[in-house]
MOPAC internal coordinates of N, CA, C and O (Angstrom, degrees):
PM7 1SCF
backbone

  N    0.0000 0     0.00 0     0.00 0    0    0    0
  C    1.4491 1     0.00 0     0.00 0    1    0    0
  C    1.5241 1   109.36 1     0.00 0    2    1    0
  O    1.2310 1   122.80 1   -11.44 1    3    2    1
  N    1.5949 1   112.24 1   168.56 1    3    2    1
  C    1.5977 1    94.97 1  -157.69 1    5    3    2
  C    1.6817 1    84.28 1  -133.01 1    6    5    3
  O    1.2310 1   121.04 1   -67.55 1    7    6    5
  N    1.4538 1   115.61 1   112.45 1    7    6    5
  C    1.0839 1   133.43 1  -164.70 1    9    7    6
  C    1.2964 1   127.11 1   -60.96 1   10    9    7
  O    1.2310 1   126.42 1   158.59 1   11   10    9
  N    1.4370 1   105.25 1   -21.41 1   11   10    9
  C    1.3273 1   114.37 1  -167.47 1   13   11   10
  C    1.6770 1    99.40 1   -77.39 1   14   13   11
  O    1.2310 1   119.69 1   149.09 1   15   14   13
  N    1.5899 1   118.19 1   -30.91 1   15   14   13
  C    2.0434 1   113.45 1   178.58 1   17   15   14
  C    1.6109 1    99.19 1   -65.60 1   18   17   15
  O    1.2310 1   122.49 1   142.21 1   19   18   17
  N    1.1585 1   112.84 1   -37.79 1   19   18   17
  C    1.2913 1   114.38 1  -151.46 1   21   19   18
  C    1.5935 1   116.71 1   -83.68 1   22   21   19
  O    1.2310 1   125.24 1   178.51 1   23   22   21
  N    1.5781 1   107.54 1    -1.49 1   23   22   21
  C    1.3643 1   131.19 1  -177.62 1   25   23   22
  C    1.5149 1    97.15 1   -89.60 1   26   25   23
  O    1.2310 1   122.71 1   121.06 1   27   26   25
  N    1.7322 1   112.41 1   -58.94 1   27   26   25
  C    0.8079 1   144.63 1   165.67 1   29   27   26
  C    1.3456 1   117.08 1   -25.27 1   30   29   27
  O    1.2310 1   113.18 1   105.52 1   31   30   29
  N    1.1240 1   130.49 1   -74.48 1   31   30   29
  C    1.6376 1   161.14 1   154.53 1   33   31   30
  C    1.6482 1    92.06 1   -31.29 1   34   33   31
  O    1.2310 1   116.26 1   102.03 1   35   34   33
  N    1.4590 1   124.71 1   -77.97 1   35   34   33
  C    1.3147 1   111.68 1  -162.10 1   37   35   34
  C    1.7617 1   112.99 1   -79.18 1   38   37   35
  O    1.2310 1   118.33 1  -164.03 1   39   38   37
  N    1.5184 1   120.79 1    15.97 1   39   38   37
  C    1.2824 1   117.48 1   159.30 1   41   39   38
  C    1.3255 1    99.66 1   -91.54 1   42   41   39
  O    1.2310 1   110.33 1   159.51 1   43   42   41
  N    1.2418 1   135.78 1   -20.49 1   43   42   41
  C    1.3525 1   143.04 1  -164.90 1   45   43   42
  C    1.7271 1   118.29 1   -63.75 1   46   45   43
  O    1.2310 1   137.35 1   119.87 1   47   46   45
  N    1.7071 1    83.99 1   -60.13 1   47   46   45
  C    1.2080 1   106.13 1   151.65 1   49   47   46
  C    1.9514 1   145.85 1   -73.98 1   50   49   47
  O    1.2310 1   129.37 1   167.21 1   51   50   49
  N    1.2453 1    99.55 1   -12.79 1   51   50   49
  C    1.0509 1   102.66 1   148.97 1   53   51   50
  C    1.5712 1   146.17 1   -81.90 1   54   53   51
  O    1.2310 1   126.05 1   165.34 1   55   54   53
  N    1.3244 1   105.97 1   -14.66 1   55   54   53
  C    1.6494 1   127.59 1   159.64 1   57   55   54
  C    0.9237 1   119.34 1   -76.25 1   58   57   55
  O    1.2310 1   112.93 1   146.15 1   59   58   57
  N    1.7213 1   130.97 1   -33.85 1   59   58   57
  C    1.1656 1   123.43 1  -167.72 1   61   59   58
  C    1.7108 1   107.79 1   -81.51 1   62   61   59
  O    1.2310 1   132.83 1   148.54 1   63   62   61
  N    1.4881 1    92.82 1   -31.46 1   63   62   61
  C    1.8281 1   101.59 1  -178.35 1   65   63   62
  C    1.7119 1    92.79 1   -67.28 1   66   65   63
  O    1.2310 1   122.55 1    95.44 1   67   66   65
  N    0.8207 1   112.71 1   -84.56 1   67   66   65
  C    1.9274 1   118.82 1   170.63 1   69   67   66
  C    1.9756 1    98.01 1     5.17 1   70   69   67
  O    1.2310 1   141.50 1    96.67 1   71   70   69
  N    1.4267 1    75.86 1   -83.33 1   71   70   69
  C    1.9767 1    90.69 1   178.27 1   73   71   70
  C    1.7475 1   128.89 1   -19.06 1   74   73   71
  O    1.2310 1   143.36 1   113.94 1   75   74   73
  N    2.0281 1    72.23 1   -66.06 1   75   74   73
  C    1.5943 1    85.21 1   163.13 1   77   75   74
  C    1.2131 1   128.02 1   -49.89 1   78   77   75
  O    1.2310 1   108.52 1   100.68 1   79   78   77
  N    0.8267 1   139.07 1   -79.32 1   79   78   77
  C    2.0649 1   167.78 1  -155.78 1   81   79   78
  C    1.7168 1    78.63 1   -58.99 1   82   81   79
  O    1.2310 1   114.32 1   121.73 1   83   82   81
  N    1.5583 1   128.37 1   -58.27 1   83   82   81
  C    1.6102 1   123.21 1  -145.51 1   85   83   82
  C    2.1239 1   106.65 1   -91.30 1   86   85   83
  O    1.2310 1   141.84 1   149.09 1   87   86   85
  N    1.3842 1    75.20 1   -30.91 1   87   86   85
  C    1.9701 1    77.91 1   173.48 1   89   87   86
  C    1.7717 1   127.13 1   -77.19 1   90   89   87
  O    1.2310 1   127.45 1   -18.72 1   91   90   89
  N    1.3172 1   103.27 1   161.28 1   91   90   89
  C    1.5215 1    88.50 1   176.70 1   93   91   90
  C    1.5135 1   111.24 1   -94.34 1   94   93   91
  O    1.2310 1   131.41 1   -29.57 1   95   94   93
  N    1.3608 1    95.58 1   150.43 1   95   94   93
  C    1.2166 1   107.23 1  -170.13 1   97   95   94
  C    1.8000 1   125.42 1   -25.30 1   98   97   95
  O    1.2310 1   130.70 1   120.83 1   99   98   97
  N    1.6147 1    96.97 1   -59.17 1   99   98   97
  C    1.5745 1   101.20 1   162.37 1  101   99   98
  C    1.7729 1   152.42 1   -73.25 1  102  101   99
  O    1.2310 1   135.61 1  -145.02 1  103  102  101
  N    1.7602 1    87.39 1    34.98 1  103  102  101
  C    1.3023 1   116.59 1  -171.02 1  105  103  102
  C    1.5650 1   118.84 1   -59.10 1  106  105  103
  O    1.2310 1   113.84 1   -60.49 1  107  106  105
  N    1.5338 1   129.27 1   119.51 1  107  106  105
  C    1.2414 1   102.89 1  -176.20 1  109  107  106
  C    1.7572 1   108.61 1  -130.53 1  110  109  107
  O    1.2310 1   130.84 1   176.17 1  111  110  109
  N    1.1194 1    96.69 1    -3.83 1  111  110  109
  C    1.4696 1   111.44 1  -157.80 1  113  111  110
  C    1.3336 1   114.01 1  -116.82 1  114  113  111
  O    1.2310 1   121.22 1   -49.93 1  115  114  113
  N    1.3698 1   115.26 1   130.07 1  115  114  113
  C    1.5996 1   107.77 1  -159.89 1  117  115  114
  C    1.5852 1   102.81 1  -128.07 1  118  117  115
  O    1.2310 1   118.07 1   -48.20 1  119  118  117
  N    1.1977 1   121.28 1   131.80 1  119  118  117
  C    1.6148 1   111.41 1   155.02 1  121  119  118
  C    1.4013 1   137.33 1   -97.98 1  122  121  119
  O    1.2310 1   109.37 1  -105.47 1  123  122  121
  N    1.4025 1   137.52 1    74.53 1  123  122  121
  C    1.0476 1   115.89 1  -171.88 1  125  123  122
  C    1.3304 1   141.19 1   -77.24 1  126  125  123
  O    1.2310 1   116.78 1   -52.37 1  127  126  125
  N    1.4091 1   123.73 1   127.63 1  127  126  125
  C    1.5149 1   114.84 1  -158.68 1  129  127  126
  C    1.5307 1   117.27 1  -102.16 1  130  129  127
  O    1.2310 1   112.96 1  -101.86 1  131  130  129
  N    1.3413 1   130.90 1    78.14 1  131  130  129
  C    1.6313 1   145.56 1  -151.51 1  133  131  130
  C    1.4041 1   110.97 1   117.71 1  134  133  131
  O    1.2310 1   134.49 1   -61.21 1  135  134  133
  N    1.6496 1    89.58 1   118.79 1  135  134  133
  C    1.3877 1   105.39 1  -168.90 1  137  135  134
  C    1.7777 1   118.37 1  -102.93 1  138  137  135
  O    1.2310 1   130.39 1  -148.94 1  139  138  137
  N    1.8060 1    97.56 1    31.06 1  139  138  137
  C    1.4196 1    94.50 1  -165.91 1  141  139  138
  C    1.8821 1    99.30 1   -94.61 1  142  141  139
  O    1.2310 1   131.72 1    46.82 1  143  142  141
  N    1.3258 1    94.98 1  -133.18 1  143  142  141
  C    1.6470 1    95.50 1   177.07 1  145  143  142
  C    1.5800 1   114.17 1   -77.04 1  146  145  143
  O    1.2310 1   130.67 1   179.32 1  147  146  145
  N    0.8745 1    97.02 1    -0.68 1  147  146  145
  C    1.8500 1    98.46 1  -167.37 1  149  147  146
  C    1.7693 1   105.36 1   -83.45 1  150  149  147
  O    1.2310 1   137.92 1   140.21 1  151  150  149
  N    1.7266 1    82.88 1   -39.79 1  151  150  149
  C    1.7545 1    88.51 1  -165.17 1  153  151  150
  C    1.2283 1   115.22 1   -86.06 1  154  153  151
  O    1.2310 1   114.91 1   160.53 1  155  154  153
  N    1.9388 1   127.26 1   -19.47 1  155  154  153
  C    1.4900 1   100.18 1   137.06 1  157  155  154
  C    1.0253 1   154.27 1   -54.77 1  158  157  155
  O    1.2310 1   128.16 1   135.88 1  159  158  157
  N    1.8569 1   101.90 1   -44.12 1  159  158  157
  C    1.4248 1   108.52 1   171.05 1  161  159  158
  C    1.4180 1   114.45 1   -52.85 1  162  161  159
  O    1.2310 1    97.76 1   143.60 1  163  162  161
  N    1.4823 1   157.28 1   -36.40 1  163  162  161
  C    0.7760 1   155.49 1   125.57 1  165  163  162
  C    1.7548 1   134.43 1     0.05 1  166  165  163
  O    1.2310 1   128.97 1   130.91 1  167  166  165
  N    1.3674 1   100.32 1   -49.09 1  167  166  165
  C    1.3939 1   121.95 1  -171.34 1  169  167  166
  C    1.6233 1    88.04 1   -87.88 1  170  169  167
  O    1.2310 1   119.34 1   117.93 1  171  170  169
  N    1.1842 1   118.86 1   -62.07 1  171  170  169
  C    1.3125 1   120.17 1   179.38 1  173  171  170
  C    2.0242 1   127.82 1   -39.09 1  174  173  171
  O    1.2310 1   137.62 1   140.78 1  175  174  173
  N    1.1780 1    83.46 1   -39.22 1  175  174  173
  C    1.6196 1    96.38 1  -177.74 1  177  175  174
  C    1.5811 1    90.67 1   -75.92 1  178  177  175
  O    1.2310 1   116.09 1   115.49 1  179  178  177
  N    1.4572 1   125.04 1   -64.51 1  179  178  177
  C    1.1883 1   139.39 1  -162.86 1  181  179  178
  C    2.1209 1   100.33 1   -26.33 1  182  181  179
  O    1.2310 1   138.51 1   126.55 1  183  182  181
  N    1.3468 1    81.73 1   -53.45 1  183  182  181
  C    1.3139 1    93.40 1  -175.12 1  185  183  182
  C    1.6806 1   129.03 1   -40.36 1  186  185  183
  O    1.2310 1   131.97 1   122.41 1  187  186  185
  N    1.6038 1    94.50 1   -57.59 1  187  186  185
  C    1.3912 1   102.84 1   177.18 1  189  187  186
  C    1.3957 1   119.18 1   -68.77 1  190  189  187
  O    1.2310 1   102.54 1  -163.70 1  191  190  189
  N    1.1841 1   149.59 1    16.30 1  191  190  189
  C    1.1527 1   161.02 1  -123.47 1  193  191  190
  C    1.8700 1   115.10 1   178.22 1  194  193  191
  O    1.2310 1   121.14 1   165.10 1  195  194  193
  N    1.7508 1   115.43 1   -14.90 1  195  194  193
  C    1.1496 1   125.90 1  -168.83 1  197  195  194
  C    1.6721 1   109.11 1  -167.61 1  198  197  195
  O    1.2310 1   125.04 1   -30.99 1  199  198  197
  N    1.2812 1   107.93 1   149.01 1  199  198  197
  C    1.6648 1   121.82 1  -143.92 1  201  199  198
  C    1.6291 1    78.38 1   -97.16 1  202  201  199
  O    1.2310 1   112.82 1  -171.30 1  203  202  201
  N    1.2926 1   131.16 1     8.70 1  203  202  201
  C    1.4275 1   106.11 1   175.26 1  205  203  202
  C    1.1152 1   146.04 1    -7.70 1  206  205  203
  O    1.2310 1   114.76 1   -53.39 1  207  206  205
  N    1.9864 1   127.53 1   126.61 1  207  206  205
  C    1.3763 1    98.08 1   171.03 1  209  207  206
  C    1.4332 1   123.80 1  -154.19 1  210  209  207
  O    1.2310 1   133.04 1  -140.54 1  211  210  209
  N    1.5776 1    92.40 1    39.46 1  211  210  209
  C    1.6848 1   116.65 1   173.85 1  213  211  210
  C    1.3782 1   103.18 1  -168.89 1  214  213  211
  O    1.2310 1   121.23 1   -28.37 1  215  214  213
  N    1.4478 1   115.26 1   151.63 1  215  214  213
  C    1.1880 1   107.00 1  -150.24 1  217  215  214
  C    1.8602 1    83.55 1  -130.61 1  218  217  215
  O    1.2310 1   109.91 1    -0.92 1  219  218  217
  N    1.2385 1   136.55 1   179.08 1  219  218  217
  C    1.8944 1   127.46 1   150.42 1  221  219  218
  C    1.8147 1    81.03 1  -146.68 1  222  221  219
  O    1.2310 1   130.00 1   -38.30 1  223  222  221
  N    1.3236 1    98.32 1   141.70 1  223  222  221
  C    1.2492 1   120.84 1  -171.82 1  225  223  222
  C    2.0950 1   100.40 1  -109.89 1  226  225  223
  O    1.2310 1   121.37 1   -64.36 1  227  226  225
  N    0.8543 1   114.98 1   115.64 1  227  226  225
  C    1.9407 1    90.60 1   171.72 1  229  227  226
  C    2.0151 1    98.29 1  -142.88 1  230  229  227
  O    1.2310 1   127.97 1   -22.21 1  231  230  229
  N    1.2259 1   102.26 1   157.79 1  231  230  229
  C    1.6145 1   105.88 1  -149.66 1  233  231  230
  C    1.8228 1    95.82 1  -165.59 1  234  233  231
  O    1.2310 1   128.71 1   -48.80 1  235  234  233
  N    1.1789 1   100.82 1   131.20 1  235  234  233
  C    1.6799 1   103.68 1  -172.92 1  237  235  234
  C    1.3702 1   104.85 1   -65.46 1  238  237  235
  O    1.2310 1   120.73 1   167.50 1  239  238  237
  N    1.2395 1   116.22 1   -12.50 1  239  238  237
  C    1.4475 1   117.28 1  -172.11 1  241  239  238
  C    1.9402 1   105.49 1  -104.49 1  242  241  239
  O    1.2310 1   135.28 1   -85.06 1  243  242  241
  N    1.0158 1    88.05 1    94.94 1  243  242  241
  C    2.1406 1    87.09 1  -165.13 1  245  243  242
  C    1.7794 1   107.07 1   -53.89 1  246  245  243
  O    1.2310 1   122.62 1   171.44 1  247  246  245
  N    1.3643 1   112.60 1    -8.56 1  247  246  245
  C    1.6971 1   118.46 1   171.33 1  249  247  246
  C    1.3209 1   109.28 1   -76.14 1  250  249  247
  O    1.2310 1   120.40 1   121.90 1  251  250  249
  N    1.6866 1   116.85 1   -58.10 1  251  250  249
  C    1.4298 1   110.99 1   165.38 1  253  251  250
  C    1.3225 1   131.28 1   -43.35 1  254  253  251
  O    1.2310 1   118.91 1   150.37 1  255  254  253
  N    1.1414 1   119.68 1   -29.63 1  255  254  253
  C    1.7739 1   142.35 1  -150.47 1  257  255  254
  C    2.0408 1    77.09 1   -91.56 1  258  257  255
  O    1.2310 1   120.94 1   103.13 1  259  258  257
  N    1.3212 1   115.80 1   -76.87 1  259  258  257
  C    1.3463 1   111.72 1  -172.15 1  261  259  258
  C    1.4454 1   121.48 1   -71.64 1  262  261  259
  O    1.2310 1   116.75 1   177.47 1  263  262  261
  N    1.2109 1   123.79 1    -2.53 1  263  262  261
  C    1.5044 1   128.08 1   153.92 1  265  263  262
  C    1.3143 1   128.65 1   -77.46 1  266  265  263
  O    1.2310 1   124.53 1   134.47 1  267  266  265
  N    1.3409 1   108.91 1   -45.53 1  267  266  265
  C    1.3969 1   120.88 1   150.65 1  269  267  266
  C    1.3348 1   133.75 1   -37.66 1  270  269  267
  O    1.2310 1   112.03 1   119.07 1  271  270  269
  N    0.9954 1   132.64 1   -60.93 1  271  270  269
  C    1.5398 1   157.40 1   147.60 1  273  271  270
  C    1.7226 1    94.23 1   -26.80 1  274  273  271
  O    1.2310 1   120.83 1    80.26 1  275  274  273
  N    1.2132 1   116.01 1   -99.74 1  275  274  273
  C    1.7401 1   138.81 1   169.32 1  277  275  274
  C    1.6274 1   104.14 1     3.43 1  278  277  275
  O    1.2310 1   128.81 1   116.50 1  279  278  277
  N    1.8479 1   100.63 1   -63.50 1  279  278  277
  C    1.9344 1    98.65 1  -143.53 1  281  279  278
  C    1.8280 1    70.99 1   -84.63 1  282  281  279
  O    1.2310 1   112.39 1   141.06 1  283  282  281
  N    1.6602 1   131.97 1   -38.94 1  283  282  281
  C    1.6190 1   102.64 1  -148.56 1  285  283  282
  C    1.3363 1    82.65 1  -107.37 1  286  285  283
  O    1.2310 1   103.47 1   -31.57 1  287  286  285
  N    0.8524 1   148.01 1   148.43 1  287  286  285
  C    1.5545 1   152.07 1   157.76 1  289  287  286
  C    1.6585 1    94.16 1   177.85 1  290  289  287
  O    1.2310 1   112.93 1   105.62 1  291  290  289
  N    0.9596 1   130.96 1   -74.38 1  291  290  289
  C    1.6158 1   144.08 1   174.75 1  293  291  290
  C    1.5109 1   113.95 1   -38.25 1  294  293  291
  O    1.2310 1   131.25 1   120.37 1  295  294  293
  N    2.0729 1    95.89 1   -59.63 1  295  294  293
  C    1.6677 1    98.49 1   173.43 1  297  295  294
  C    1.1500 1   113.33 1   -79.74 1  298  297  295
  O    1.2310 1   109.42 1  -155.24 1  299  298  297
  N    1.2638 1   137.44 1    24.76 1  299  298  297
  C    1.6913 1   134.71 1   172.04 1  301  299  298
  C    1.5263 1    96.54 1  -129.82 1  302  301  299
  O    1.2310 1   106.07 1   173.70 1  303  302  301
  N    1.2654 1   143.47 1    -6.30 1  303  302  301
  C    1.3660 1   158.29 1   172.63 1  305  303  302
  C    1.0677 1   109.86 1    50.51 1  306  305  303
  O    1.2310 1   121.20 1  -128.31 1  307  306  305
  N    1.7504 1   115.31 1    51.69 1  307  306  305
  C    1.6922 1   123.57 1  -165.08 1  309  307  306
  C    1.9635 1   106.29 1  -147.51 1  310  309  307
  O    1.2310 1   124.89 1   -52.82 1  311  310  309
  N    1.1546 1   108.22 1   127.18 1  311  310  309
  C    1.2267 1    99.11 1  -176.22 1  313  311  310
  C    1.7378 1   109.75 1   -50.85 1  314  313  311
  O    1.2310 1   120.94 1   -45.13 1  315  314  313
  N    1.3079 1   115.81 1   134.87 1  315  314  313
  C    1.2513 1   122.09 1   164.58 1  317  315  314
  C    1.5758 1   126.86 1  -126.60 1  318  317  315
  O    1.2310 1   122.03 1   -95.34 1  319  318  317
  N    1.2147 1   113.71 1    84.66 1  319  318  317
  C    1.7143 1   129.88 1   178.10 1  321  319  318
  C    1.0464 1   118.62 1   -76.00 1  322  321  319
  O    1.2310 1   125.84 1   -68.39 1  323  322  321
  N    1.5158 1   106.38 1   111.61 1  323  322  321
  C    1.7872 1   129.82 1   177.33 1  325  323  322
  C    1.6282 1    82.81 1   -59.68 1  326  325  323
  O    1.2310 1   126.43 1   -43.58 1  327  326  325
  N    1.4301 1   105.23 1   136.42 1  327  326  325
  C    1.7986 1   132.38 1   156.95 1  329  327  326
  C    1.5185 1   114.59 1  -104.62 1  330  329  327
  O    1.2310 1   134.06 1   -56.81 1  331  330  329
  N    1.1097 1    90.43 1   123.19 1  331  330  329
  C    1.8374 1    99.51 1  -175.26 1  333  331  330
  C    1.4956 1   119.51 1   -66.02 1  334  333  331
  O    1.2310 1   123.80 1   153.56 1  335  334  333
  N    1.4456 1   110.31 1   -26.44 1  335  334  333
  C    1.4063 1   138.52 1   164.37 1  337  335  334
  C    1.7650 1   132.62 1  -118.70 1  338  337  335
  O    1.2310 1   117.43 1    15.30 1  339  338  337
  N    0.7647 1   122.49 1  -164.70 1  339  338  337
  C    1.8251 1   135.33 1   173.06 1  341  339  338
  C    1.5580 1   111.98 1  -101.32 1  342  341  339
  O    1.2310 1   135.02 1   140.26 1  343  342  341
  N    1.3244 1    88.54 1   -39.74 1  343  342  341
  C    2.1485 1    90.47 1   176.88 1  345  343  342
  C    2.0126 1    93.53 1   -67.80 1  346  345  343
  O    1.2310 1   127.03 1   123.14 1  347  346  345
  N    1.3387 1   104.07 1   -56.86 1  347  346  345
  C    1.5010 1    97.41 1  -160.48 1  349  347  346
  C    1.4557 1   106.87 1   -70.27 1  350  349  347
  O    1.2310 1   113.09 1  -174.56 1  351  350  349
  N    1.4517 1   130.67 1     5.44 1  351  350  349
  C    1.6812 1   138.52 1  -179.51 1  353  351  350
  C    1.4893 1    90.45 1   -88.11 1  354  353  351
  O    1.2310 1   113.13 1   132.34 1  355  354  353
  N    1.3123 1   130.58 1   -47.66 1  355  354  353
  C    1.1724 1   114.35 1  -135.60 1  357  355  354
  C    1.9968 1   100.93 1  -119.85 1  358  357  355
  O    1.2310 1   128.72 1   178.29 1  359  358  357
  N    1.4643 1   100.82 1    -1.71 1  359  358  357
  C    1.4474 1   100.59 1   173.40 1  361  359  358
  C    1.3126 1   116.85 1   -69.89 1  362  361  359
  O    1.2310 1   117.57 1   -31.12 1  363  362  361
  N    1.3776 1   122.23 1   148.88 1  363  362  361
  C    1.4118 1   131.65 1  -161.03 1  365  363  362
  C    1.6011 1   118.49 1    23.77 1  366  365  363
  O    1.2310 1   126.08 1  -147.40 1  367  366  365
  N    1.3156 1   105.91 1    32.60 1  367  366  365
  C    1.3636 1   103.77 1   146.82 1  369  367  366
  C    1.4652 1   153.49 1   -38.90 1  370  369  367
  O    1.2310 1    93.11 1   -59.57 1  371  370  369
  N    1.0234 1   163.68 1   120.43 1  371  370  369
  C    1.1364 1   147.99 1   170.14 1  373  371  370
  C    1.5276 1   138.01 1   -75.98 1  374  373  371
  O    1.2310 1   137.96 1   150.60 1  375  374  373
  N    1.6031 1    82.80 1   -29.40 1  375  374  373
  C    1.8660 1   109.85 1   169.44 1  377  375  374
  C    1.4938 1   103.60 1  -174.67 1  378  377  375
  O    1.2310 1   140.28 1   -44.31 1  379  378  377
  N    1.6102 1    78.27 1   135.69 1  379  378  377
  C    1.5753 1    97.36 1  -168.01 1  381  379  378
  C    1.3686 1   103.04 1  -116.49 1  382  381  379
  O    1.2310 1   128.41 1   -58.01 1  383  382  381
  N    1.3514 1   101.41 1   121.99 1  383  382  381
  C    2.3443 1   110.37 1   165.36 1  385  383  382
  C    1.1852 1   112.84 1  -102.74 1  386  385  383
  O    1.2310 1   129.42 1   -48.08 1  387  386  385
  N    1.2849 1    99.44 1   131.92 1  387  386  385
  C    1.2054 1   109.50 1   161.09 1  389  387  386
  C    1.6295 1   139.76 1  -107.12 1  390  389  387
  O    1.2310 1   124.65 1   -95.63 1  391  390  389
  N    1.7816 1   108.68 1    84.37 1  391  390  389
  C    1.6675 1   107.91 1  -162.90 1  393  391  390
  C    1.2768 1   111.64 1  -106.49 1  394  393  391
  O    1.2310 1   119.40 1  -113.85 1  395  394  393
  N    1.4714 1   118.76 1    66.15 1  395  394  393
  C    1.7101 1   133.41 1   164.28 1  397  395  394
  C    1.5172 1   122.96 1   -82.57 1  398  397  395
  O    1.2310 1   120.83 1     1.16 1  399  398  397
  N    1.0193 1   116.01 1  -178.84 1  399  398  397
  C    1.1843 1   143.11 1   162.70 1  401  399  398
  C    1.3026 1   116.52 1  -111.34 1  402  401  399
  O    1.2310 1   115.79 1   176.96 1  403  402  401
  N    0.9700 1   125.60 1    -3.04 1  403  402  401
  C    1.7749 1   138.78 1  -129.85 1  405  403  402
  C    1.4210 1    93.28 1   -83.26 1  406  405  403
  O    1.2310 1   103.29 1   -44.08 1  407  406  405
  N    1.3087 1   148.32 1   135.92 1  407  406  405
  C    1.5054 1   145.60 1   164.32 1  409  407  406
  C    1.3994 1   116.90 1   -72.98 1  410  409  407
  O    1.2310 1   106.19 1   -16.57 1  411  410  409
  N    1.3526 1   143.26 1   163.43 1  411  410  409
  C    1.4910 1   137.37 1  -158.51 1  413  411  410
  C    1.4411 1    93.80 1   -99.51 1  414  413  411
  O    1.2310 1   112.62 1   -44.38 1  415  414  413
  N    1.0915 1   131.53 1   135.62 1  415  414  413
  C    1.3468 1   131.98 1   149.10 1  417  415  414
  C    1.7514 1   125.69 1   -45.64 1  418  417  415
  O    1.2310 1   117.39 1   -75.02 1  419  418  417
  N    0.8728 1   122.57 1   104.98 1  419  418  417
  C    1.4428 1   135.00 1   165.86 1  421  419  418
  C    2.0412 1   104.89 1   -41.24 1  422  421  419
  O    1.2310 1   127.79 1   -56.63 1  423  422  421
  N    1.3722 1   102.62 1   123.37 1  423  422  421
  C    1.5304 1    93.45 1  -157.39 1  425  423  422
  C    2.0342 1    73.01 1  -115.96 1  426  425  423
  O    1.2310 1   125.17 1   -33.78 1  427  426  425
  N    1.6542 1   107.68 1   146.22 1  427  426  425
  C    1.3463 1   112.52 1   171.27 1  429  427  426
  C    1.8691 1   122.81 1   -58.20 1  430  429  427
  O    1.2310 1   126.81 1   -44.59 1  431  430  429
  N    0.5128 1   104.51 1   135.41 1  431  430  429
  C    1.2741 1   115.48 1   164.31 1  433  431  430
  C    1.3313 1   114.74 1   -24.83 1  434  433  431
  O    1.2310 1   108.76 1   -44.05 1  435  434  433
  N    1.4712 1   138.63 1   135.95 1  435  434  433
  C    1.6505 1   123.40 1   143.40 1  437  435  434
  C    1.4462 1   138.70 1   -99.25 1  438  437  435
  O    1.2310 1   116.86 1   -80.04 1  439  438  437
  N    1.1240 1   123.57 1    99.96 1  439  438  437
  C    1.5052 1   129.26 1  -170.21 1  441  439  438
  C    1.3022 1   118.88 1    96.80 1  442  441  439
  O    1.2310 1   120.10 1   180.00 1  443  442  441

């Protein structure tokens, strides 16, 4: 078996249970923020576990963000809207993931 899905798979599944247990009950709306393998597997688990039924996809790479959206939207049978930004991914959200790589921004100093 090839460890790296299966690592993969059980972070997948560990968010979605997370999700579950932390959202309110009438959760429908998801943002996911990284559109690589993480943020389907993610979306994917989410699913079995939640009546989902719009998805916002957003990804530093605006090709990923609209490819993403494109190939799963149909095979997950759930609207999935590329976000041009992070504010517009995550407005009226219901639950928001976060499956990056992304490094933290260094915020200035105060005083």
């Amino acid at each position: 078996m090839e460890s790296g899905f299966l690592t993969a798979l059980r972070t997948g599944l560990a968010g979605a249970i997370a999700a579950d247990v932390l959202a309110r009950p009438d959760a429908q709306t998801v943002a996911i923020v990284g559109a690589g393998v993480q943020g389907i597997l993610q979306l994917e688990m989410l699913l079995l576990v939640r009546p989902i039924t719009r998805a916002r996809i957003y990804d530093i790479s605006a090709d990923r963000t609209w490819e993403f959206a494109a190939r799963n939207s149909s095979r997950l049978g759930i609207e999935i809207e590329p976000a041009h930004n992070l504010d517009t991914a995550i407005r009226d959200s219901d639950i928001v993931v976060t499956a990056t790589w992304a490094r933290p921004v260094e915020l200035p100093s105060i005083g």
